[in-house]
Each structure stands twice: as C-alpha cells, then as structure tokens.
C-alpha positions as CSV (number, residue, x, y, z in Angstrom):
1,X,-11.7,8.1,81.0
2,X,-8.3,7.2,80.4
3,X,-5.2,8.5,82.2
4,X,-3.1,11.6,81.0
5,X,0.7,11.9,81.2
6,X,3.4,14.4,80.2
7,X,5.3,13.8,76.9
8,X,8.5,14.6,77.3
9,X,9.6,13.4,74.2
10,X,7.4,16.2,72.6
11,X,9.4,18.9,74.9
12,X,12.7,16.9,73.7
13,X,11.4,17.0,69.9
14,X,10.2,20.8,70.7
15,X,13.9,21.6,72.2
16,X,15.7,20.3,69.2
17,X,13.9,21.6,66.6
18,X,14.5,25.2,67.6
19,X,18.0,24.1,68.8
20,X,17.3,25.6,72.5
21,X,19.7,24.0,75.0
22,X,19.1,22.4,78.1
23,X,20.0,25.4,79.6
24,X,18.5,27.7,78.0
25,X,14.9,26.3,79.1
26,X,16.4,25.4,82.4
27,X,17.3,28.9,82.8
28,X,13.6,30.3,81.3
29,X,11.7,27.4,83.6
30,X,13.6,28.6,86.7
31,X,14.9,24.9,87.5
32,X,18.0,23.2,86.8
33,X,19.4,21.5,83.5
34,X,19.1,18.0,85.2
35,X,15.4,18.5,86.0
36,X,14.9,19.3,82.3
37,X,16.8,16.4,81.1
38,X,14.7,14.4,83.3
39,X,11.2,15.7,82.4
40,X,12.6,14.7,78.6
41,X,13.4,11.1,79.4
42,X,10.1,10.1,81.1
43,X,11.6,10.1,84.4
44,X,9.5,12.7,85.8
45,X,5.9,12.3,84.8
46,X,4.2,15.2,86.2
47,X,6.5,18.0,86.2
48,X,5.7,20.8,88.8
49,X,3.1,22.9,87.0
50,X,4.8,26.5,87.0
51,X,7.4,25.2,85.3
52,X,5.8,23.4,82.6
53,X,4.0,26.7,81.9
54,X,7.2,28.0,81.3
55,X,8.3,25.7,79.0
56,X,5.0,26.1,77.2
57,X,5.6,30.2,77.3
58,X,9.0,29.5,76.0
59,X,7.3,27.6,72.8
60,X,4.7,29.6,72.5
61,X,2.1,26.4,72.7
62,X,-0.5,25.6,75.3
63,X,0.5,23.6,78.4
64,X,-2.1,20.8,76.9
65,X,0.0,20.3,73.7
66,X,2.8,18.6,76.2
67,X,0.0,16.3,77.8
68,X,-1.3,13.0,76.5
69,X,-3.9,9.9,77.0
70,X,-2.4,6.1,76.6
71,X,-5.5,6.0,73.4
72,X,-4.6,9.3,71.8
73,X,-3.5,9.2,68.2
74,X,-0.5,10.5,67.7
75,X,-0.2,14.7,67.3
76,X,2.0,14.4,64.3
77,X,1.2,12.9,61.2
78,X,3.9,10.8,59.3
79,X,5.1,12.8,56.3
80,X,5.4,12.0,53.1
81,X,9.1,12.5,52.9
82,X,9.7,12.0,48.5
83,X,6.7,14.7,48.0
84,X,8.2,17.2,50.5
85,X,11.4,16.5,48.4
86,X,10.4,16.8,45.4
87,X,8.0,20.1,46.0
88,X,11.5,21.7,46.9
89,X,12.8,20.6,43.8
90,X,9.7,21.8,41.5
91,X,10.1,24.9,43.2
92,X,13.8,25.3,42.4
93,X,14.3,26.4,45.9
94,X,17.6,25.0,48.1
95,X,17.9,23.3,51.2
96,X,19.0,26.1,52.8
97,X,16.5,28.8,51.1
98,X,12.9,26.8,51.8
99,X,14.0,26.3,55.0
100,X,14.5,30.0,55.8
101,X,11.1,30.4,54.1
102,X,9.3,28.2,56.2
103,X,11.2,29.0,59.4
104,X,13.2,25.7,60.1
105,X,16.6,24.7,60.5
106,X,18.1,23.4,57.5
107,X,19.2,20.5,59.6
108,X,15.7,20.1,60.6
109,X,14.4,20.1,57.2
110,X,17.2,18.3,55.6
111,X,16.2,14.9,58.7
112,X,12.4,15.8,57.5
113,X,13.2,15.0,53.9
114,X,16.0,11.9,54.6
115,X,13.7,10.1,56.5
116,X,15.2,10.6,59.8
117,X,12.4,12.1,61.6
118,X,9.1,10.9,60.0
119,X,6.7,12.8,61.7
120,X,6.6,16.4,62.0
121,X,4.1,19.3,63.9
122,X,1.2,20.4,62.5
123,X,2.6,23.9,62.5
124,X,5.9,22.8,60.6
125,X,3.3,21.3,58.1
126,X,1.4,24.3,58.1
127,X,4.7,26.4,57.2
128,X,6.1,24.1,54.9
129,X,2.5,23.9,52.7
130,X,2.6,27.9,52.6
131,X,6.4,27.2,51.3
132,X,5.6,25.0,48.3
133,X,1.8,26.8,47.9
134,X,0.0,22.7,48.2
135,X,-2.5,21.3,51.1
136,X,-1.2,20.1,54.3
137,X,-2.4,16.7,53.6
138,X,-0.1,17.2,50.2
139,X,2.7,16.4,52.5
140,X,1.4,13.4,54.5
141,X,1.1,10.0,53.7
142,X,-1.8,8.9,52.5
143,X,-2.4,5.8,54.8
144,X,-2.5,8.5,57.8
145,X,-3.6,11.9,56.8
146,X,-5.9,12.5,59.5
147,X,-6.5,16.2,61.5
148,X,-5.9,17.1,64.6
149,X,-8.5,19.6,65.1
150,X,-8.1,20.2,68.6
151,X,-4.6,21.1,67.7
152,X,-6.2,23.5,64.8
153,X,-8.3,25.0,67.1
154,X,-6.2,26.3,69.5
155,X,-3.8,27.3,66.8
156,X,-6.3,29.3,64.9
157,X,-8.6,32.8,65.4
158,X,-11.3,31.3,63.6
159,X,-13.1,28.1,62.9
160,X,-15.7,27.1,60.3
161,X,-18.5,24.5,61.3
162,X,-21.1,23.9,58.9
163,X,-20.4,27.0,57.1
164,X,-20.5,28.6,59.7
165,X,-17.5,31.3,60.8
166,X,-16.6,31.4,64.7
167,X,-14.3,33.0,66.4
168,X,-12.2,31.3,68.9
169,X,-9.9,34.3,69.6
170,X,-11.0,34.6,73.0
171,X,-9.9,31.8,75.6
172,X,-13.7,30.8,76.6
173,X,-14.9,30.1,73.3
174,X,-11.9,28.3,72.9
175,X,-12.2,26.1,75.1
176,X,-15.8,25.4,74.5
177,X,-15.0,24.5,71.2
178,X,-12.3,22.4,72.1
179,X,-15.1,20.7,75.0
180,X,-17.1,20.1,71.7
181,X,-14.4,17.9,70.4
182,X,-13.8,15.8,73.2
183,X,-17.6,14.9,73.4
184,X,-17.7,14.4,69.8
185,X,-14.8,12.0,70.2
186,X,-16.1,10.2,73.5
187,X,-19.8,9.9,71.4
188,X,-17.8,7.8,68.3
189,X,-15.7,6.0,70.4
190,X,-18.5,4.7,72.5
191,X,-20.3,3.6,69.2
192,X,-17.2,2.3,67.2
193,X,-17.1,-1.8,68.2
C-alpha cells in the first residue's frame, strides 16, 4: 500500500480561492496563524487531527480530500483554458457576471482563463459547466479528462452503477461505495504491467 500524506498545497489552493486569511482559519481551527502557514508549506505533515477537521468544516469538504498517496493522480484536472474562454464569450457573459454565476472570484476565474492556475476543483468545474450549460469534460483538456469518482461520490446524493440508482446520502453507504473504488483500483493496478 502506499504511504498517505497531507496536501497542504490543496488547503493553500482551498484558502485562496475563497480568499480566507491565515487568520481566519487559524481562528476557526483553534491554532495559531503560524501553524497554518506551516501545514500549507509541507512543514508539518500530519497536522493534529481536530484541527484538520476544522479546516475541512470550514470548506465544507471531507477531511480525506486534504490527504494523498505518492501514486495518486492528481484531484484536479488541467483545464482547457481557450474553451472556458471562449464559452464566456459565446455566452455574452463578463468576467465579472459568470463568475458571480458560478460562485468564484473574478480574480480566480480571470487566473483560470489566463493560464495562471491550470488546474481547477472538480466542484469549480462542476459550477462553471452549469454556467456555460456544456459537460465537465467540455472544459478539460483532452489529453487528461479523466474522473475522479471517489471525489463524485462523496460530493453527490446519488450514484448510478450499471443503471442502477443508489443512494449514498447516508455516511455508510458512502463509504462502502467509496471501499468499492479503492478495490476496483487496487484490482487494475495489480493487472496493469
């Protein structure tokens, strides 16, 4: 199996994106702005656990979403920055307007559409797509539009599975689901040379 460590650069990524401070997460975690700031730069790799369940209260995400393995693909897809442009455009919607719509920062969406951040959250994918009324994978490259469905699961009520509806709205089923994955995965990574 192999190791898990804690992404800070997702809680940095997380923080700036809904321009919360150092403070105010310090001061929602119970711990001080120096701890946070340290948890962010990979200094501390295992950060007490009551806080980091703050942190993921704070972003309304599971505590999971801030861990990672050394072989796991990356959460967040690279994006497909001229069609997120130009689906603006086509809809004759501002800067300033679509990201209202979708719930961003303008400065946020304005780096997603420059090029300065290439990758973006599923859920800012999500929200953008409902924006522009296209697929997800609409606004990811090509060369990487892959699915994180464990990410979809625990963001969703219900899954489908061979046409089959299932609700995951209670935290067990969840979780089995999300078990089913990670066999799934450790099955086709046995069998892949």
């Amino acid at each position: 199996m192999s190791r898990m460590e804690f992404n800070g650069t997702k809680l940095r990524d997380l923080r700036t994106d809904r321009h919360a401070t150092l403070k105010q997460l310090a001061d929602h975690a119970g711990c001080t702005i120096s701890y946070i700031s340290s948890i962010e730069k990979g200094r501390i790799k295992s950060p007490n656990i009551t806080i980091l369940t703050k942190l993921a209260e704070y972003f309304q995400i599971s505590t999971d979403e801030f861990v990672v393995s050394a072989k796991e693909m990356p959460k967040e897809p690279a994006l497909d920055m001229q069609a997120l442009r130009d689906l603006r455009k086509m809809k004759h919607l501002s800067l300033e307007k679509a990201a209202k719509l979708s719930g961003l920062h303008p400065t946020t969406l304005s780096k997603l559409e420059n090029g300065h951040r290439r990758t973006a959250e599923l859920g800012t994918l999500t929200a953008l797509a409902g924006v522009y009324n296209v697929d997800v994978a609409d606004l990811m490259l090509q060369r990487e539009a892959y699915v994180d469905l464990s990410a979809l699961v625990r963001q969703s009520d219900t899954v489908i599975i061979d046409g089959r509806e299932i609700s995951v709205k209670d935290k067990a089923t969840k979780e089995r689901v999300l078990t089913a994955l990670r066999i799934a995965a450790a099955w086709a990574s046995e069998e892949s040379p």
